[in-house]
C-alpha positions in Angstrom: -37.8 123.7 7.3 -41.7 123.6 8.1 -42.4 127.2 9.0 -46.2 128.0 10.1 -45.6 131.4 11.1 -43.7 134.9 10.4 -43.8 137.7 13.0 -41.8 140.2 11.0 -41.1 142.6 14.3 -40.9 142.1 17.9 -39.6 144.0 21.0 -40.7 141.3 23.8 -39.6 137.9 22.2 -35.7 138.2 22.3 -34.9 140.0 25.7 -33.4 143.3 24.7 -33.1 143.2 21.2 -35.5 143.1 18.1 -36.4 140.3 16.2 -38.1 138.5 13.2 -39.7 135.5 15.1 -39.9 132.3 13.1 -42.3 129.5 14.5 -42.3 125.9 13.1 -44.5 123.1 12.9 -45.0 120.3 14.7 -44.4 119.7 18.8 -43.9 116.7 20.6 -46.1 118.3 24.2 -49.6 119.0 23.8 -49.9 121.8 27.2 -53.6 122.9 27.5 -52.3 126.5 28.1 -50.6 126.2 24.5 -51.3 129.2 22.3 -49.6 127.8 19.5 -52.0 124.8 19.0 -52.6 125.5 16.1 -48.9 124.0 15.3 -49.5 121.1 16.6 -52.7 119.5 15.0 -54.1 120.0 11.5 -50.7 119.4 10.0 -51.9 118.6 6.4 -54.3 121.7 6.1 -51.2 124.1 7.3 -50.4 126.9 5.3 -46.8 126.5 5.3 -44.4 129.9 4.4 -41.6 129.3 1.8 -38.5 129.1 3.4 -36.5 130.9 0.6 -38.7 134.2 1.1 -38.7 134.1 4.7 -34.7 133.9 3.9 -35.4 136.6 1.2 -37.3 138.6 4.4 -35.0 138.6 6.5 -31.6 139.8 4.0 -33.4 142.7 3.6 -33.9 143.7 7.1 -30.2 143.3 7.8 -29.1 146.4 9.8 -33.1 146.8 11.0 -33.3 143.7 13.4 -31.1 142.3 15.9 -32.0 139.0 16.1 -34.1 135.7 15.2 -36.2 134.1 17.3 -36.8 130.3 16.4 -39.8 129.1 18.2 -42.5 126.3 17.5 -43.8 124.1 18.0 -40.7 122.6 19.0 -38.0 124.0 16.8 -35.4 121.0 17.4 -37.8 118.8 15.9 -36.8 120.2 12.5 -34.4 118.1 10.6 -32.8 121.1 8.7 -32.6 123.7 11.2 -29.0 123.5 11.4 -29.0 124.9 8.1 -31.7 126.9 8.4 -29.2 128.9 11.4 -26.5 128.9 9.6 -28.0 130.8 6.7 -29.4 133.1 9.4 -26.1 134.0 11.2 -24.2 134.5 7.8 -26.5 137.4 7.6 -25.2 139.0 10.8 -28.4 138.5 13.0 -28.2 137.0 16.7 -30.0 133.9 17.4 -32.3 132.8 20.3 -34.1 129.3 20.3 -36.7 128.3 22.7 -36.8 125.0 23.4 -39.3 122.5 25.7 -35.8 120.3 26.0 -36.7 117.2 24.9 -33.8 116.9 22.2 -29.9 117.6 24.3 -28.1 116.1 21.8 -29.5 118.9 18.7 -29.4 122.0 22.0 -25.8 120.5 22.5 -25.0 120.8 19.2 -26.2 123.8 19.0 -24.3 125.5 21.6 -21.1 123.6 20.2 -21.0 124.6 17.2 -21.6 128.0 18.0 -24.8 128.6 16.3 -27.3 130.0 18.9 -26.8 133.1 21.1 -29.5 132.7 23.6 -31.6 130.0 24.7 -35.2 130.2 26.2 -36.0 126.4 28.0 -39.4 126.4 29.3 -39.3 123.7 32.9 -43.7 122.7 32.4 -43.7 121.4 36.0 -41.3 119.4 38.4 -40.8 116.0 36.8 -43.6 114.3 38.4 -45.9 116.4 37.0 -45.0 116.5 33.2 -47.3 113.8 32.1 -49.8 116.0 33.8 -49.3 119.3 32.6 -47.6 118.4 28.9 -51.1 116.0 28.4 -48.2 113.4 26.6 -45.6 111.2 27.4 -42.2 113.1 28.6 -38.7 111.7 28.9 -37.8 113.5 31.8 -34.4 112.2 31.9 -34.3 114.1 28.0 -35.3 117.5 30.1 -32.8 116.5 32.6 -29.9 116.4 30.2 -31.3 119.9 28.5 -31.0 121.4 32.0 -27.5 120.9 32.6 -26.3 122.1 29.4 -27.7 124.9 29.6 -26.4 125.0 33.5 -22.7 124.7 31.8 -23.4 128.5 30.8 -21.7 128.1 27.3 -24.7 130.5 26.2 -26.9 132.8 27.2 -29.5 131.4 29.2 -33.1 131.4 30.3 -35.5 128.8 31.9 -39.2 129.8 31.9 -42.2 128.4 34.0 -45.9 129.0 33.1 -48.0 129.3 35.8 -50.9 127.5 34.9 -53.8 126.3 37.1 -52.2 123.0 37.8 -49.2 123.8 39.1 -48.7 125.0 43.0 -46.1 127.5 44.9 -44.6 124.5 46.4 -44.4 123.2 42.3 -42.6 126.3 41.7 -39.7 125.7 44.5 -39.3 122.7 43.0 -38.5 123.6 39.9 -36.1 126.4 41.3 -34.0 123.4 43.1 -34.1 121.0 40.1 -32.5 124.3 38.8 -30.3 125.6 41.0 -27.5 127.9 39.9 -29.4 129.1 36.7 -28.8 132.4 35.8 -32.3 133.4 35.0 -35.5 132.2 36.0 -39.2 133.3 34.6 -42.5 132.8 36.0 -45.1 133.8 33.2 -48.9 134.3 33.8 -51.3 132.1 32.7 -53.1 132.9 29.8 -56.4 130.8 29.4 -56.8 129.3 25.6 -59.7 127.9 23.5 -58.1 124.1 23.1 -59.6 124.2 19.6 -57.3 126.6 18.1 -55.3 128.0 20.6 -56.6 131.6 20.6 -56.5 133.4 23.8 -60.5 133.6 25.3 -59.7 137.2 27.1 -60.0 134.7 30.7 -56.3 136.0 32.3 -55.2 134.1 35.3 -54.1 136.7 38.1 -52.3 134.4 40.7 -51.0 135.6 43.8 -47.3 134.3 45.6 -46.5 135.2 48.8 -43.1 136.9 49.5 -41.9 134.0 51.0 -42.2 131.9 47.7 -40.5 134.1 46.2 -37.7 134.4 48.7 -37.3 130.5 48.6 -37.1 130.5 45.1 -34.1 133.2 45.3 -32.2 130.6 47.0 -31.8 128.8 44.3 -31.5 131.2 41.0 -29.3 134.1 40.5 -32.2 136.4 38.7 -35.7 135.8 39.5 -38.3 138.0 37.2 -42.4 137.6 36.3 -43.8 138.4 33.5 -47.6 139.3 33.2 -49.7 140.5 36.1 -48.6 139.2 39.3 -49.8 140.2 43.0 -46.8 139.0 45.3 -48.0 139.4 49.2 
């Protein structure tokens, strides 16, 4: 598997639990907002980590972390990362993939087989706006699919909206109704980038919703949380 990245600790990345977080190479979205760039272009100058010693790594913090995180990039893009999970959970560690759901049939398999333990699904926009926010081509109808497996609630769900610039209040009820039922939905600040390698500039994006967004969008989800600096009035 193509891993770019190691973060050999974290508290925040796997809700509850601590985890190794594990990012791969190569995405099918290029989001202006993406602090990961750096995943997506320059594929040849990468400095990939050996897979074996980030397997080594993680036996020997068996009874010291919870969990993996598998991240990206866009993680399902990887043609081993069956096997890559299955070495992983023979070590006892939780699993938690996060996902831009553009490949159902791998998340499906996935959950069927009983090889992830929590799922992170980020929704970009309401599907009129992908193109426009993702800066590619999007098979919605792919996102679609994605959705409702996860809606099935065969695993431990989130889905996960980042505010950016681009998007509106009304955006975000939209995407609460395309969802409707989840168990868990995020709204994440806005964190401006430098497009050239995906490093935050320090430029944080401090949006305000009113009350009654956030009322409208409790209709439709069971749990409702932000995360980052939010003013709701």
């Amino acid at each position: 598997m193509r891993i770019a990245g190691l973060q050999r600790s974290s508290l925040i990345d796997y809700p509850e639990k601590i985890s190794a977080v594990v990012f791969t190479q190569g995405c099918n979205m290029n989001c202006s907002y993406c602090h990961n760039s750096r995943l997506i272009r320059d594929y040849d100058n990468c400095n990939f980590y050996d897979e074996s010693e980030v397997l080594e790594f993680l036996n020997k913090r068996r009874g010291l972390l919870d969990g993996v995180v598998i991240t990206g990039g866009e993680p399902t893009l990887q043609k081993d990362l069956v096997d890559f999970i299955i070495q992983v959970r023979e070590m006892g560690f939780l699993v938690k993939l996060d996902t831009n759901g553009t490949n159902p049939s791998v998340l499906k398999k996935l959950i069927d087989d009983n090889l992830v333990d929590y799922v992170a699904m980020d929704i970009k926009a309401p599907m009129a706006k992908y193109r426009q926010i993702c800066c590619s081509e999007v098979d919605t109808g792919k996102i679609e699919e994605s959705i409702d497996i996860l809606l099935d609630g065969k695993v431990e769900y989130e889905f996960r909206t980042t505010y950016a610039p681009e998007l509106e209040e009304v955006d975000l009820i939209d995407i609460s109704r395309f969802i409707k039922g989840a168990g868990r939905y995020v709204i994440q600040q806005y964190r401006e980038v430098n497009p050239e390698d995906g490093t935050y500039t320090g430029s944080v994006n401090k949006r305000n919703i009113l009350s009654e967004i956030t009322s409208e969008i409790q209709k439709y989800v069971e749990l409702l949380k932000f995360r980052g600096n939010f003013g709701i009035i």
